[in-house]
C-alpha positions as CSV (number, residue, x, y, z in Angstrom):
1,X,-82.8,79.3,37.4
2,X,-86.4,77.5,36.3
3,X,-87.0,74.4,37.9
4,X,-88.1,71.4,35.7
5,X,-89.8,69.1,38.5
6,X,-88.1,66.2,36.7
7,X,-85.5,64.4,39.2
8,X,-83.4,61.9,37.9
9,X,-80.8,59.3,39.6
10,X,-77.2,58.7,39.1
11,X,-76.7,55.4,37.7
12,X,-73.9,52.8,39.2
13,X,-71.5,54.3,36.2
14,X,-72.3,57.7,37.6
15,X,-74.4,58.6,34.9
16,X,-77.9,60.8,34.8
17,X,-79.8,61.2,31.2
18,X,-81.2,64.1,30.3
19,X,-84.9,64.0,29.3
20,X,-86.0,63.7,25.7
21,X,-88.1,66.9,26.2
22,X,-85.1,68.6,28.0
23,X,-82.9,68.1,24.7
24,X,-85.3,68.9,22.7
25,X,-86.3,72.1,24.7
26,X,-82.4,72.7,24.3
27,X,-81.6,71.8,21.1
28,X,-79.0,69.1,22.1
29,X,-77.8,66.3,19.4
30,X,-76.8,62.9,20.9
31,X,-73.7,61.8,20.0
32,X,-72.4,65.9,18.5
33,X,-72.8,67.8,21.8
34,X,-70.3,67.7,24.4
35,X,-70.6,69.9,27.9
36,X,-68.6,71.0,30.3
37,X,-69.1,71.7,34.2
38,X,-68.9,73.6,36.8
39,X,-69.7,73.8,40.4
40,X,-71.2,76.3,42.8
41,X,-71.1,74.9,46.2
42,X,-73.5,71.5,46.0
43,X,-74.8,73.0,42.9
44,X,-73.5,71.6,39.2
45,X,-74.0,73.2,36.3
46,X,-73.7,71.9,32.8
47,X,-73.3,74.3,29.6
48,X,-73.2,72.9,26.0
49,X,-69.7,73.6,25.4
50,X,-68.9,76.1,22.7
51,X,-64.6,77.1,22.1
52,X,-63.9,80.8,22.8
53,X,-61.9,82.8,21.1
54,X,-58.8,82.2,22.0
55,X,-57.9,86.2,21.9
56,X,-61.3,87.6,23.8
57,X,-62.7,84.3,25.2
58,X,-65.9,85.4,23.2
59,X,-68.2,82.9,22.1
60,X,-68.9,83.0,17.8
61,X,-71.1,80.0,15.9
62,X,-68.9,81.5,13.1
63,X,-65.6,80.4,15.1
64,X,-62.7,80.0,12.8
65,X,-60.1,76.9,13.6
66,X,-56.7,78.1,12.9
67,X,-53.8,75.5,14.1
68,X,-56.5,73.6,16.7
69,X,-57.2,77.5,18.2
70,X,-60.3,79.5,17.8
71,X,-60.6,82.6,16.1
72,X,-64.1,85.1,16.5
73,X,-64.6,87.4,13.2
74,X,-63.8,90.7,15.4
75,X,-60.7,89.5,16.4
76,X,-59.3,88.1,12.2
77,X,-60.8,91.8,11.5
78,X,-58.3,93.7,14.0
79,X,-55.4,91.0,12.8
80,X,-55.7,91.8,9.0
81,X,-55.9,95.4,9.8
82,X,-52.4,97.2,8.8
């Protein structure tokens, strides 16, 4: 883990913003992102959420959307095979 040297508070609503040069760094989009976290102990972690595959749990940027589930390429290849 790198440390940053940036410390931020938690507002009354709870919330902490992520720097400008953080997001950027990161490629995060206001409003189009969305994350998810986790805990370690005291620690929280926050990942830009990205659906798995609802077969192998992999992560694709080519994720197909069948029925509200996602699909990776590898696993529509082994379910069109006969």
């Amino acid at each position: 883990m790198k440390g940053t040297g940036i410390v931020r508070k938690v507002d009354e609503l709870g919330r902490v913003t992520i720097p400008k040069e953080i997001r950027k760094q990161l490629n995060i989009t206001d409003n189009v992102d969305s994350f998810e976290m986790f805990t370690d102990g005291n620690t929280l972690i926050l990942r830009k959420y990205a659906p798995a595959c609802i077969f192998c749990n992999s992560f694709e940027e080519d994720m197909v959307t069948l029925k509200g589930m996602n699909v990776c390429s590898a696993c529509i290849a082994k379910l069109s095979e006969k």
